[in-house]
C-alpha positions in Angstrom: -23.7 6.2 -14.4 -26.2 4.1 -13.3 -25.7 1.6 -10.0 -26.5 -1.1 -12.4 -23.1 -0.6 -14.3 -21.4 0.1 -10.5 -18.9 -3.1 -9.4 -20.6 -5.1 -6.7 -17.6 -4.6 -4.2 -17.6 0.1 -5.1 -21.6 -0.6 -4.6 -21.3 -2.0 -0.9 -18.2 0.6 0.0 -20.2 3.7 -1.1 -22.9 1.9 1.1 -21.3 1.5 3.8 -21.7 3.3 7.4 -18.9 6.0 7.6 -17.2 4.2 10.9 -17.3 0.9 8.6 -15.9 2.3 5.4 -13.4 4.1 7.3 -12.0 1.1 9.1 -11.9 -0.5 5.7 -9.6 2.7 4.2 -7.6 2.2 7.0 -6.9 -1.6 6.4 -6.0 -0.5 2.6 -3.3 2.6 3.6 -2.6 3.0 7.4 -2.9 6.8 6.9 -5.9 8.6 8.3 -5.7 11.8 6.6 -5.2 9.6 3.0 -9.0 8.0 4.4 -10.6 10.9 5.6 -10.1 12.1 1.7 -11.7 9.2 -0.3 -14.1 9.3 2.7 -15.1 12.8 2.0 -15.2 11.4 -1.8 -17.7 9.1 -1.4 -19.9 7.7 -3.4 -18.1 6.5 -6.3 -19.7 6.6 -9.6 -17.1 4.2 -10.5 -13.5 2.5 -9.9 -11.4 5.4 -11.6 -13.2 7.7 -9.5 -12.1 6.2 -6.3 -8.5 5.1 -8.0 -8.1 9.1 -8.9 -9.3 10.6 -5.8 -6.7 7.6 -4.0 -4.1 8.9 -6.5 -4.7 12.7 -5.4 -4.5 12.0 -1.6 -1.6 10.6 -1.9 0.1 13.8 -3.5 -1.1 15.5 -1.2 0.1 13.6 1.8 2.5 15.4 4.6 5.7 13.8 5.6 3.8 13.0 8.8 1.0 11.7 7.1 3.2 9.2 4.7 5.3 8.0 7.8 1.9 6.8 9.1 1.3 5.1 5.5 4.7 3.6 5.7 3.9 2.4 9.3 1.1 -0.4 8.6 3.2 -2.0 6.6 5.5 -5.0 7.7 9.6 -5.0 6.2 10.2 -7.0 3.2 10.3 -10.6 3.8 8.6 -10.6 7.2 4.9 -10.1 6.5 2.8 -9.6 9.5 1.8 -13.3 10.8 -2.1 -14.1 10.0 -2.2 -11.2 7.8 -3.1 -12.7 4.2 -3.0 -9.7 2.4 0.7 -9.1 3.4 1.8 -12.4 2.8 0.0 -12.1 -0.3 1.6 -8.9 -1.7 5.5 -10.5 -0.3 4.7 -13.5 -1.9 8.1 -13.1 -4.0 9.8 -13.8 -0.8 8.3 -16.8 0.3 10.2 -18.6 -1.9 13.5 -17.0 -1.7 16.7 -18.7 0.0 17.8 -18.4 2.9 20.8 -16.5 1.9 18.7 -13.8 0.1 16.2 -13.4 3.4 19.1 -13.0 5.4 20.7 -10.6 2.9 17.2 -8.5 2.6 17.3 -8.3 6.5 20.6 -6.3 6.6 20.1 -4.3 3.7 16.1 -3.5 5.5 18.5 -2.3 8.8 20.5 -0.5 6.5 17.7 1.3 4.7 15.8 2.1 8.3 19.2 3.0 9.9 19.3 5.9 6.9 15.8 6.6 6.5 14.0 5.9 9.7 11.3 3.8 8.1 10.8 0.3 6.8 11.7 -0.2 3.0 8.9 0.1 0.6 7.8 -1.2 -2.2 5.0 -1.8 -4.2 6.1 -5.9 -3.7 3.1 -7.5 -5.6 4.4 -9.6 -8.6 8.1 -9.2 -7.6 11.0 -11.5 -6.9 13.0 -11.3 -3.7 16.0 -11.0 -6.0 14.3 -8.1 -7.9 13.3 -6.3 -4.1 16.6 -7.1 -2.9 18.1 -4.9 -6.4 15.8 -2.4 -5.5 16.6 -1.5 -1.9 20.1 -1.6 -2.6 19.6 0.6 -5.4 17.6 3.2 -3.6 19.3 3.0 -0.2 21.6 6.0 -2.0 18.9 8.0 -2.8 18.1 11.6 -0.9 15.9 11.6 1.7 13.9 13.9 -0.5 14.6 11.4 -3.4 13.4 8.6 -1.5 10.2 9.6 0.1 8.9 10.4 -3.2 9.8 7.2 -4.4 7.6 5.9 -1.5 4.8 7.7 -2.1 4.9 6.2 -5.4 5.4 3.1 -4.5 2.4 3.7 -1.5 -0.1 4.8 -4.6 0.2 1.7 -6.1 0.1 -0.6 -3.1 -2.9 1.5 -2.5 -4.6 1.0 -6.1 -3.9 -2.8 -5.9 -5.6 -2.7 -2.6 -8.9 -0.5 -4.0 -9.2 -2.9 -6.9 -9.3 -5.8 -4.6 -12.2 -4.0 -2.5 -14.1 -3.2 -6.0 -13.8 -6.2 -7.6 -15.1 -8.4 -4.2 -18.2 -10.4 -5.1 -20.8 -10.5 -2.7 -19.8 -12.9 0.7 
């Protein structure tokens, strides 16, 4: 593949200094080992390269290392302040009574209380009433269950992220 045919945003990533690209893997998925991986990928020839070596770090992720996935992200309906790419992704909340944002706060305590992490979801293009279903579907699950549902739900919060970083015109 030629750069020509490379996305402008994969073009400046595979460019950039190691300390630089790490920080912005680290923004994407809080998880160092999942960065040190696409890291050690780099450079891209193109988006489903980086998507499938994302996709392959994230099976391959510890318990250890997907509790310090799970811990840069914010619980559902309380996205870290200033942080547009949170409030972007909980947008489905935003909107949401009050009665529903209260009701997603217990059921997050309950689903911490059991799990001992915050509930995730891939939230992008969801309702509150849709996230709300969900945790109180899952909040039965297995531990076992569960986590894998997370690291599901972490590889696609991760892809959304990676597209976003690909697809960035020049600034």
């Amino acid at each position: 593949m030629t750069s020509t045919s490379t996305p402008p945003g994969l073009a400046r990533f595979n460019a950039l200094e190691e300390h630089a690209a790490f920080a912005v893997l680290l923004e994407a998925c809080a998880s160092p080992a999942w960065t040190r991986r696409l890291l050690a990928g780099r450079p891209y020839a193109g988006p489903e390269d980086l998507y499938a070596e994302s996709d392959a770090a994230m099976a391959d992720l510890t318990a250890e290392d997907l509790g310090e996935a799970m811990a840069g992200h914010p619980p559902i309906g309380r996205p870290k302040p200033g942080d547009p790419t949170s409030a972007r992704e909980q947008r489905g909340m935003a909107g949401a009574s009050e009665e529903l944002k209260a009701e997603m706060l217990e059921l997050n305590l309950a689903y911490q209380e059991r799990f001992g992490h915050v509930f995730l979801i891939c939230a992008t293009g969801r309702t509150g009433e849709q996230m709300c279903d969900a945790v109180k579907e899952r909040i039965g699950n297995s531990p076992e269950r569960e986590r894998e549902i997370v690291r599901t739900e972490l590889g696609k919060i991760n892809r959304i992220r990676l597209a976003k970083l690909v697809e960035e015109e020049a600034a």
